[in-house]
N, C-alpha and C positions, 0 to 999 in steps of 0.2 A: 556242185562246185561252180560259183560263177565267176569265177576269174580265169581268164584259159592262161595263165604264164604258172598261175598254182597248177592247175591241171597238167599242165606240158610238165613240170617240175616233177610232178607224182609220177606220171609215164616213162619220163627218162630214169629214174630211180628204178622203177621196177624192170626197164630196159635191162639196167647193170644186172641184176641181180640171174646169175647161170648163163651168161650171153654166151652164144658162140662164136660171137662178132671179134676180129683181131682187133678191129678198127672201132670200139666200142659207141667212142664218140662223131667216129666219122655224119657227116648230111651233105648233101646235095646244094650246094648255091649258083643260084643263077641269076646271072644279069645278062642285060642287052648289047649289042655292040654297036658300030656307028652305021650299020650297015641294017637295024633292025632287027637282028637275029638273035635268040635265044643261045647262053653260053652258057654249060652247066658245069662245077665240077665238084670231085668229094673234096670238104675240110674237115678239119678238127672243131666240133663245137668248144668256146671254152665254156664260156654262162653261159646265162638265162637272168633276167632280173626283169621287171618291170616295165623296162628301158625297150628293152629286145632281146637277138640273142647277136653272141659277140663269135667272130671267129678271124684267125688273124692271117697275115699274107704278107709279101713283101706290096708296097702300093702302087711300086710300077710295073708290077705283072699285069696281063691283059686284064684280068677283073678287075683289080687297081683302076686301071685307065679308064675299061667301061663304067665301074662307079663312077670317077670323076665326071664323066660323060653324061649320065644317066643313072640316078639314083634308084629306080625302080629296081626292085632284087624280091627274089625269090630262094625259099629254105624249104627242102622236102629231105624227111625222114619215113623212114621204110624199116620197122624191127620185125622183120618176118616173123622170130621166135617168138614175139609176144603176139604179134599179130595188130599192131599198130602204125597209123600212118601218118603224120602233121604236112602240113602243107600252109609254111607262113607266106605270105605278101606284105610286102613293105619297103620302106625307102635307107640303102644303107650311107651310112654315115661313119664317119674314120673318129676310131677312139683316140684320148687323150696322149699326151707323152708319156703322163705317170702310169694309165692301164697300159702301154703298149710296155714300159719298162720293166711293168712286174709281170704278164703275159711269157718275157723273154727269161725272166732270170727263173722262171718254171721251168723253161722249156730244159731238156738233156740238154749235154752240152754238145754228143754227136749232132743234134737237132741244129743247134746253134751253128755248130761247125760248116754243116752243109749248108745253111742260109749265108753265112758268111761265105763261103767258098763259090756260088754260083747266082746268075742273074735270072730268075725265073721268067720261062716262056721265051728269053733269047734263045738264036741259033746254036746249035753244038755242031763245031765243025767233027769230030768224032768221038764215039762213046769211050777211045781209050783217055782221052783230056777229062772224063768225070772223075775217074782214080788220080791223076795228075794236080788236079784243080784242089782235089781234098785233100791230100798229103800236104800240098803247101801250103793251102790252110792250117791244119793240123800246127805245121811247122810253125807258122806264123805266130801261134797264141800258144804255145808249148809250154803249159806248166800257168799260163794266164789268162785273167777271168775273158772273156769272151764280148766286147762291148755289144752293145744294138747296133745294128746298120741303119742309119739316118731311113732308108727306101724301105724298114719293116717295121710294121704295124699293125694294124686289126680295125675291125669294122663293126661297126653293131648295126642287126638291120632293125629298125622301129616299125613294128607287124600295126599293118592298120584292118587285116584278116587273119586271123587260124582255124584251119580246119582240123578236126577228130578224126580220122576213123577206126573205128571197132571192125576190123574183120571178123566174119562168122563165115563157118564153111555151110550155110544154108544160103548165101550169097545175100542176106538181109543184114549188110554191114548197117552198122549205126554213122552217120556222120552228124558232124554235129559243129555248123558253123558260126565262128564270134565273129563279130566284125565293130570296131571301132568308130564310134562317132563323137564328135565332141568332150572328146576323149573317157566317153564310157563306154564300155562291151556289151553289145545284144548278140543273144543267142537266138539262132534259127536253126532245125533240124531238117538233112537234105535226106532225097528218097537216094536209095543205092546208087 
């Protein structure tokens, strides 16, 4: 398989298939902060296309601000159950109006609800204002469609590396690195 976005494609498929994952599509993204530091945390992957892969956020949450900051972002996936691991590098970039529009009108609308009811990564003066915050939301769109908040969107990171790897319990995992240039993929194969 020389394309690694086919290959990632086929992995995440067979991911689904018996998972015991709640969080099916959950990964790992990480960017930088202004201070140098690695920030990691789980999202929802939505795609995968050719492009990169996309996952969405409101854009002035701290990841928001560090992409803006710092493009460099990192994607790691861990399916213990199959026994596979990806690990993309690459620079994120903020999707369109029209992917962020149809991203949202996927989303549940309890999803919607809480996005709309709260400012991600602000302070919570206490945890009984999260039930408070979402009733009035609730209230607010009662029986009506739920618009986008202008501050929610999504990102696609454009992978200029993806790594493989095949766990084996003989600890002679396979990895197996693409890396980007001129916008074609070379493969190289890493020792465990």
């Amino acid at each position: 398989m020389g394309c690694p976005i086919d290959k990632f494609k086929v992995w995440w498929q067979e991911s689904q298939v018996g998972s015991p994952l709640n969080q099916k599509n959950a990964v790992c993204v990480s960017t930088i902060d202004k201070s140098g530091f690695p920030s990691g945390r789980f999202v929802d992957l939505k795609s995968v296309s050719d492009e990169g892969f996309v996952f969405c956020s409101y854009l002035d949450s701290a990841k928001g601000k560090q992409i803006l900051h710092n493009a460099k972002s990192a994607v790691t996936i861990w399916w213990d159950h199959v026994g596979y691991q990806v690990r993309v590098i690459g620079h994120a970039e903020e999707i369109s109006e029209a992917q962020a529009d149809a991203f949202w009108e996927a989303r549940t609308r309890s999803a919607q609800l809480t996005t709309t009811a709260f400012d991600q990564s602000a302070l919570l003066e206490s945890e009984s204002l999260l039930a408070t915050r979402l009733k009035k939301a609730s209230m607010q769109f009662d029986g009506a469609p739920i618009p986008r908040p202008q501050n929610w969107g999504g990102y696609i990171v454009k992978p200029i590396s993806i790594e493989f790897l095949t766990f084996r319990e003989s600890r002679l995992h396979l990895r197996e690195l693409y890396t980007r240039t001129d916008g074609c993929w070379e493969k190289q194969l890493l020792q465990p």
